[in-house]
C-alpha positions as MATLAB code, in Angstrom:
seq = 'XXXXXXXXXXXXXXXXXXXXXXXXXXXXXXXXXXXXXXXXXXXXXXXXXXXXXXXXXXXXXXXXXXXXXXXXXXXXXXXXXXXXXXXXXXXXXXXXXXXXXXXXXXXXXXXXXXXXXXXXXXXXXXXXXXXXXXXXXXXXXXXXXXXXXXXXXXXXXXXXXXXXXXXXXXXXXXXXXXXXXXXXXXXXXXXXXXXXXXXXXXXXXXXXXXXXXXXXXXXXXXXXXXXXXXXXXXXXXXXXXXXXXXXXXXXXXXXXXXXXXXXXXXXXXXXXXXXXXXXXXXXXXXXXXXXXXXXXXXXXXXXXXXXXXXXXXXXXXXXXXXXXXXXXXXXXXXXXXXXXXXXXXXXXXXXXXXXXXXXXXXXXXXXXXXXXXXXXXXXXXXXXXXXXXX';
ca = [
      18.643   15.214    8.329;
      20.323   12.525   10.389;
      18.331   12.716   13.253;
      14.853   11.944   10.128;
      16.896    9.200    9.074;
      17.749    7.527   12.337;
      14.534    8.420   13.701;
      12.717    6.741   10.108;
      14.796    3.698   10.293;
      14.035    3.176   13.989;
      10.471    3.041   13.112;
      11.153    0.874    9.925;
      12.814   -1.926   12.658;
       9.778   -1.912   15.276;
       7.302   -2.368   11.525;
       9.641   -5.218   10.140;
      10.215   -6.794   13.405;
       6.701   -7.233   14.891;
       5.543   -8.411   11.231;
       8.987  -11.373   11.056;
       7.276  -12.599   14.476;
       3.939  -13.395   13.066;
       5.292  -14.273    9.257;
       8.704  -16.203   10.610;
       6.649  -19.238    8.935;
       5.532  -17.688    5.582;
       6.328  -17.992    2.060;
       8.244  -14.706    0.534;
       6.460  -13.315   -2.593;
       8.622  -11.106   -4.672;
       7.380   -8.792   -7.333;
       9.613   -6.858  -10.149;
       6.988   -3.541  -11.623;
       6.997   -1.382  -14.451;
       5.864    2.258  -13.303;
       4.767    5.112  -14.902;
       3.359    8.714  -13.832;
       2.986   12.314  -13.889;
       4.311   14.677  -11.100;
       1.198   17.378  -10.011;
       2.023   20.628   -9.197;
       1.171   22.132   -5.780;
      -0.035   25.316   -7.150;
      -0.532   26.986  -11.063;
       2.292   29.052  -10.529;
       4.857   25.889  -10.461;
       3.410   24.042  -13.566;
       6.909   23.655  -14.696;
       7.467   21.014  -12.611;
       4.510   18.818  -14.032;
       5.555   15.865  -16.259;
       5.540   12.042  -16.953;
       8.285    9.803  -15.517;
       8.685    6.136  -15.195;
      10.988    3.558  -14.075;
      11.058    0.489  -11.897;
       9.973   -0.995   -8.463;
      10.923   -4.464   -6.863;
       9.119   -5.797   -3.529;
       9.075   -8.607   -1.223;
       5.980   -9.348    1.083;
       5.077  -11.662    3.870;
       1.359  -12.956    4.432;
       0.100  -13.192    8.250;
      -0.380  -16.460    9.709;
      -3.471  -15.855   11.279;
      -1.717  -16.518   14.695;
      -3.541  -13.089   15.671;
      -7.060  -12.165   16.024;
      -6.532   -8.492   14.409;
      -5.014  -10.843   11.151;
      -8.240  -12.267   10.744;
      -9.977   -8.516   11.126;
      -7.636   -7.140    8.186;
      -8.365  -10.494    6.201;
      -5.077  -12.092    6.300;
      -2.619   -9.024    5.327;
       0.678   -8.487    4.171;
       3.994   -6.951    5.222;
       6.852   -6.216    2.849;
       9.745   -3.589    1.973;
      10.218   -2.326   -1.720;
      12.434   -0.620   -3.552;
      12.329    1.759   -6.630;
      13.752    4.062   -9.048;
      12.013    6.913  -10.918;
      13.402    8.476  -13.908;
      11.883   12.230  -14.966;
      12.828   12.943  -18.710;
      12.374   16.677  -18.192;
      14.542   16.715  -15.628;
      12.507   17.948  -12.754;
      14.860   17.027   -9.580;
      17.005   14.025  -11.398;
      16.879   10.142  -10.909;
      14.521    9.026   -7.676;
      15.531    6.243   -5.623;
      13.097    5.076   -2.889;
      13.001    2.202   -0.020;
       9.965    1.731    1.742;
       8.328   -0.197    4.266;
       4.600   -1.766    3.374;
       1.208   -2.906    4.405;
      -1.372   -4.305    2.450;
      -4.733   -5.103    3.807;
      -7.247   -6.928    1.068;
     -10.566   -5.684    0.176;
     -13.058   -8.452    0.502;
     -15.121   -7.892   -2.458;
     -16.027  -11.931   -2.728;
     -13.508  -12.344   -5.579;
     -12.316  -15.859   -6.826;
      -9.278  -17.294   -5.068;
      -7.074  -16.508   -7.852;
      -7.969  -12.603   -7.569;
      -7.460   -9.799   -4.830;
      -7.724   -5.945   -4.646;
      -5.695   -4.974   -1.504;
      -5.344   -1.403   -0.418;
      -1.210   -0.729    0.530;
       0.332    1.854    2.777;
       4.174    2.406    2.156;
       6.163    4.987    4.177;
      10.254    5.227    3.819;
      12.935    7.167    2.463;
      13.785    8.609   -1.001;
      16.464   10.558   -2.474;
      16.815   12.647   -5.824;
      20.209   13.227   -8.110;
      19.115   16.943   -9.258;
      16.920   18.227   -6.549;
      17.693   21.898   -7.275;
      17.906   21.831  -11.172;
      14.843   23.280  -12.064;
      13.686   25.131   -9.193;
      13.035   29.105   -9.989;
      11.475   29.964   -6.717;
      14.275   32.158   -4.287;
      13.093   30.158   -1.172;
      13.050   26.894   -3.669;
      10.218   25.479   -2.035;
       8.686   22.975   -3.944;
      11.926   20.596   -4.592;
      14.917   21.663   -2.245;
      16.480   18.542   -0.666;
      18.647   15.382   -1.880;
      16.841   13.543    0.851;
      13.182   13.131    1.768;
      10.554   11.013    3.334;
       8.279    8.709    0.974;
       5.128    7.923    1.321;
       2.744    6.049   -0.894;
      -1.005    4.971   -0.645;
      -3.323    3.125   -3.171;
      -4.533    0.309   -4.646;
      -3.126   -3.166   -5.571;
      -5.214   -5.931   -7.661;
      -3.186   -8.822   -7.923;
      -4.122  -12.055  -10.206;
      -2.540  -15.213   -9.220;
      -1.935  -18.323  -11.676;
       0.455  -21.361  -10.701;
       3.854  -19.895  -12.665;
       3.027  -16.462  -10.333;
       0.385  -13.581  -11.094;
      -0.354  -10.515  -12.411;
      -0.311   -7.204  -10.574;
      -1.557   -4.078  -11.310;
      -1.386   -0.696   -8.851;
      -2.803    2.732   -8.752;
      -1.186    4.997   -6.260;
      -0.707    8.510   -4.890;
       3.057    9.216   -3.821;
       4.345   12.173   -2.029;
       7.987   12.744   -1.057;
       9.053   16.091    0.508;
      11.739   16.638    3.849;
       8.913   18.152    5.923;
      11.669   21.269    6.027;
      14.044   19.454    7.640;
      16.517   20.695    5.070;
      15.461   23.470    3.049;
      11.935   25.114    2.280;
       9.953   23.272   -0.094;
       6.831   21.711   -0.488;
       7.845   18.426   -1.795;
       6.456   16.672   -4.689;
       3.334   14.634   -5.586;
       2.752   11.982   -8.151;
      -0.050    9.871   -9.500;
       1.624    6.412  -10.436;
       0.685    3.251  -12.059;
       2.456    0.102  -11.933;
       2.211   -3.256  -13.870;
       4.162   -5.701  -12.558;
       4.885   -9.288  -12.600;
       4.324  -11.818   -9.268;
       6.852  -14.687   -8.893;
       6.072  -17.967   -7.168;
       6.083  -17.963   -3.493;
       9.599  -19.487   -1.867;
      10.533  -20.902    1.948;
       6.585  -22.081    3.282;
       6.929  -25.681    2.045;
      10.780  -25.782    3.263;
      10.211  -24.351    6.521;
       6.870  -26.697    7.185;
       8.654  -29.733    6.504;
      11.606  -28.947    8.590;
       8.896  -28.221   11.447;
       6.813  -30.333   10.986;
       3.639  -27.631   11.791;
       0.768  -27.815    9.485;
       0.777  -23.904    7.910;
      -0.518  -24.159    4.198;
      -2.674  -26.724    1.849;
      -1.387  -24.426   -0.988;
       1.142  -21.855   -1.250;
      -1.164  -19.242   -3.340;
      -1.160  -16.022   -0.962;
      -4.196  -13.840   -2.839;
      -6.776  -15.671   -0.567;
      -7.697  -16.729    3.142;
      -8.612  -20.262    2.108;
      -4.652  -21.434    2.757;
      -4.716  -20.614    6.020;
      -3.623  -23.591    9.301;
      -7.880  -24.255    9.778;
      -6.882  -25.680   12.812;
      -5.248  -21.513   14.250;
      -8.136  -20.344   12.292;
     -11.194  -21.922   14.669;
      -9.492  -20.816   17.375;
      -9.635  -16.630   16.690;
     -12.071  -15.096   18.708;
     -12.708  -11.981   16.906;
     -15.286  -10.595   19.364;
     -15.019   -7.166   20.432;
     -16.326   -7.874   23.942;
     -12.635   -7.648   25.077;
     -11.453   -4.168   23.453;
     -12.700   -1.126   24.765;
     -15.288    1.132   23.011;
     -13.388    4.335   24.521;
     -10.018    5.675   24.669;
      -8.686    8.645   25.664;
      -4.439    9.826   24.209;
      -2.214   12.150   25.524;
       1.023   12.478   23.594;
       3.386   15.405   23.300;
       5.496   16.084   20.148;
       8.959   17.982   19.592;
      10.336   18.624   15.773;
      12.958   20.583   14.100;
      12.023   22.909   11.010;
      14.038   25.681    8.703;
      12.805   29.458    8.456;
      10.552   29.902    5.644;
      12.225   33.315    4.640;
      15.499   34.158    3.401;
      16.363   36.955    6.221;
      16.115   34.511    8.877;
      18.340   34.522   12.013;
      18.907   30.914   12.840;
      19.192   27.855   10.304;
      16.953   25.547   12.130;
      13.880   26.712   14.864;
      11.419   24.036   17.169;
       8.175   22.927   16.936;
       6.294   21.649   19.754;
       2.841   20.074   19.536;
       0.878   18.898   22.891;
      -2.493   16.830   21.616;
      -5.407   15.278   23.750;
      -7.882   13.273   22.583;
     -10.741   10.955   22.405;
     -11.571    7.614   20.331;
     -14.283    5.297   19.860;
     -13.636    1.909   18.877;
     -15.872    1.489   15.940;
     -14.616   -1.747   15.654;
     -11.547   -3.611   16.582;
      -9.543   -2.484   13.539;
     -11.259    1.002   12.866;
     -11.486    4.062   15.854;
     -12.591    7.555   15.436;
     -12.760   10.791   16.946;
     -11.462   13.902   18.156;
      -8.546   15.565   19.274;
      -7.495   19.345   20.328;
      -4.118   20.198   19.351;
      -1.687   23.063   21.106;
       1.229   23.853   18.756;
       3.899   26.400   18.754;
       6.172   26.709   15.817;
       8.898   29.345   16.952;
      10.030   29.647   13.072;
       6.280   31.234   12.805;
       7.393   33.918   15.211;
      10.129   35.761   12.716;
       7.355   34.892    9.607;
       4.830   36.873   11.935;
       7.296   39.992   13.036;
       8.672   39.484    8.835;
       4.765   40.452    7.445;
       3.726   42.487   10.784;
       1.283   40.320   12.237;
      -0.374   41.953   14.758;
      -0.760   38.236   16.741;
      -0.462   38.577   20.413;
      -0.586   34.955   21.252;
       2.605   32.822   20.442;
       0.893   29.266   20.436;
      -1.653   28.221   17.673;
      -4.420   25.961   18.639;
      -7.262   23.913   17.243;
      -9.793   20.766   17.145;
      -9.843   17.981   14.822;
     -11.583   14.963   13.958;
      -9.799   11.579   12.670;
     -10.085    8.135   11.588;
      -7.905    5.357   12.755;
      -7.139    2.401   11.273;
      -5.423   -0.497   13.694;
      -2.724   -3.036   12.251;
      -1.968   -4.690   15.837;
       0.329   -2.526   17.622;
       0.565    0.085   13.993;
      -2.063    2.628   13.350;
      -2.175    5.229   11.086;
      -4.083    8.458   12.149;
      -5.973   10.935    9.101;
      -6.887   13.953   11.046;
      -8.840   17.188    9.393;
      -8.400   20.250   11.755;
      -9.473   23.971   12.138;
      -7.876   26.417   14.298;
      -9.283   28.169   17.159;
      -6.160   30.465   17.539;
      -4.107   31.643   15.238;
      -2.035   34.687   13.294;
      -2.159   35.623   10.081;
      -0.056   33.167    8.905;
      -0.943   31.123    7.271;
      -3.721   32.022    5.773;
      -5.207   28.336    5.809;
      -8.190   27.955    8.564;
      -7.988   24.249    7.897;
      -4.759   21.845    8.507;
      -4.409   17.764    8.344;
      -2.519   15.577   10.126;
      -0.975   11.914    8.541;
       0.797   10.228   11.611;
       2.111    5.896   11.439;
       1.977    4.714   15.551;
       3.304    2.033   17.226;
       1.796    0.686   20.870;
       4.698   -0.601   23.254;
       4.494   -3.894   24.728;
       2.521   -2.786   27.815;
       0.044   -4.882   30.549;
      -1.182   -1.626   32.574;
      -4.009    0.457   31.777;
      -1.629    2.973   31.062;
      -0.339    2.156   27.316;
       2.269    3.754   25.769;
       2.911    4.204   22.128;
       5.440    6.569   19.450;
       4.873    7.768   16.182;
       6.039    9.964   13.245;
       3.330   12.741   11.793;
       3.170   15.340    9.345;
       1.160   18.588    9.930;
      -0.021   19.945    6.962;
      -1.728   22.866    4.711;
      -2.776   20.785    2.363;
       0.092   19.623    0.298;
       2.445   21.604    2.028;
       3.451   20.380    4.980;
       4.648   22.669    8.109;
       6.443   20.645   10.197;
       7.133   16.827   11.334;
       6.303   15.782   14.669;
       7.416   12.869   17.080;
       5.022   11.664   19.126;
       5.420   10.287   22.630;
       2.046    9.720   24.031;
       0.027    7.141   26.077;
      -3.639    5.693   25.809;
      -5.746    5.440   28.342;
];
């Protein structure tokens, strides 16, 4: 678990620091929520654990200066952490504490300046009081850790007035240790949140003191505030970015046994992936990878049920869409295998993976990244990714 947390908060410092570069100028905007939600089960057989829970969430964001062409692609978005807590009144794993890092990009839907639907992207850590309490499963896989990862994705409609704003949120939130602790499958919510915005602080301060022309006004829901002089100069042709790419990146991860007669406490998982993008536009690439994995947990599951599998690496194709941030990314891949054993019985895995490009002039560019692998809900393993584009 240390090496997830080290390895998270690593990650969390390349996300903040990039963003305090371009937002060293910009106005804070803090936000206190009310949230409320209902856990969903991964499967009918575990409908115990379904249930409503609120509690709190507090978050500070940055807006982009528009010093950056790919700012003006995502229409001026922001950065921010947040924190909250989650109480369950039945009791399903305790008390929920979460801290996240954040992205929101804003829909432009033509709204008035005073309104803005954004969609956000957290990804963090959380931890539970009573993981165990209610789980009834021998391999407790659905709950089984103190610690996990947090990750949250939805939408944010914010409505701004002079004295601060009105914000609203619908989001999907998982939070499961990838089994990086003990079996499970984690646990999946479907949260709303109605919160109130509080007047942006620092922009006027820090302009004065400067003496750089940033804002007219300090209302961040719009692009209208923006330094008009740094906004004529954006060039947001896409004459300069390549139409193809090509990736190679190889992961390691660490997982636990999925069955209780297990010899070791903790088995590898490698991943090697190649693949191929094309730069729909400057903020959006898709296309398609092929994946060779080998999971050497899977190789006790397949001698466990008698597999008859005489290959020991699993492979498959996959398409995916890319969203770009800058240097950040976030890959959604859908996958089928071409090889495989028995187990598992799913023909079709997904891949969620955050990515950050190094500083790099060559051709050659580098970049790391985090990803899930998934069945679903259920994820198999966490990968690190050290790859390069080409």
């Amino acid at each position: 678990m240390r090496r997830l947390v080290i390895l998270t908060l690593s990650l969390a410092a390349l996300f903040t620091s990039h963003a305090q570069l371009a937002l060293d100028r910009q106005s804070r905007q803090w936000t206190v929520s009310a949230t409320a939600g209902y856990t969903i089960p991964n499967a009918a057989k575990w409908k115990y654990v379904g249930g409503f829970g609120g509690g709190l969430d507090c978050a500070v964001r940055w807006r982009t200066d528009g010093s950056m062409e790919w700012h003006r692609l995502w229409h001026m978005p922001s950065m921010g952490l947040r924190a909250n807590w989650n109480h369950q009144p039945g009791g399903i794993a305790g008390e929920r504490f979460g801290l996240a890092a954040f992205l929101q990009s804003p829909i432009p839907l033509n709204l008035t300046d005073n309104n803005m639907l954004a969609l956000e992207l957290d990804f963090g850590l959380s931890a539970y009081t009573k993981p165990y309490e209610l789980t009834h499963a021998p391999l407790n896989e659905h709950i089984g850790s103190y610690h996990n990862c947090l990750i949250q994705a939805g939408l944010t409609y914010t409505h701004s007035i002079a004295a601060g704003g009105l914000v609203c949120a619908l989001k999907i939130v998982h939070t499961s240790n990838g089994y990086l602790m003990r079996p499970n499958q984690g646990l999946n919510y479907l949260q709303g949140e109605v919160g109130w915005q509080l007047p942006s602080t620092g922009a006027q301060q820090r302009t004065e003191a400067s003496g750089e022309p940033t804002y007219q006004h300090i209302n961040i829901s719009t692009d209208k505030q923006i330094n008009r002089s740094t906004y004529q100069h954006i060039n947001v042709s896409t004459e300069h970015h390549k139409r193809h790419l090509w990736f190679l990146s190889y992961a390691p991860g660490v997982v636990q046994p999925r069955y209780t007669g297990s010899k070791h406490q903790y088995y590898y998982a490698h991943t090697a992936e190649a693949g191929w993008a094309y730069a729909l536009s400057p903020r959006l690439l898709a296309g398609a990878a092929a994946d060779l994995m080998y999971n050497f947990s899977h190789d006790e599951l397949i001698e466990f049920n008698h597999d008859p599998y005489p290959l020991p690496f699993y492979g498959g194709v996959s398409l995916f869409a890319e969203p770009l941030w800058g240097p950040l990314s976030l890959r959604l891949a859908l996958g089928c295998y071409l090889l495989k054993s028995q187990q598992p019985a799913n023909e079709l895995y997904n891949r969620a993976g955050l990515f950050y490009q190094l500083p790099c002039h060559g051709k050659a560019k580098p970049y790391i990244g985090v990803a899930m692998k998934n069945h679903a809900a259920h994820i198999d393993y966490v990968e690190w990714h050290f790859g390069v584009r080409l």
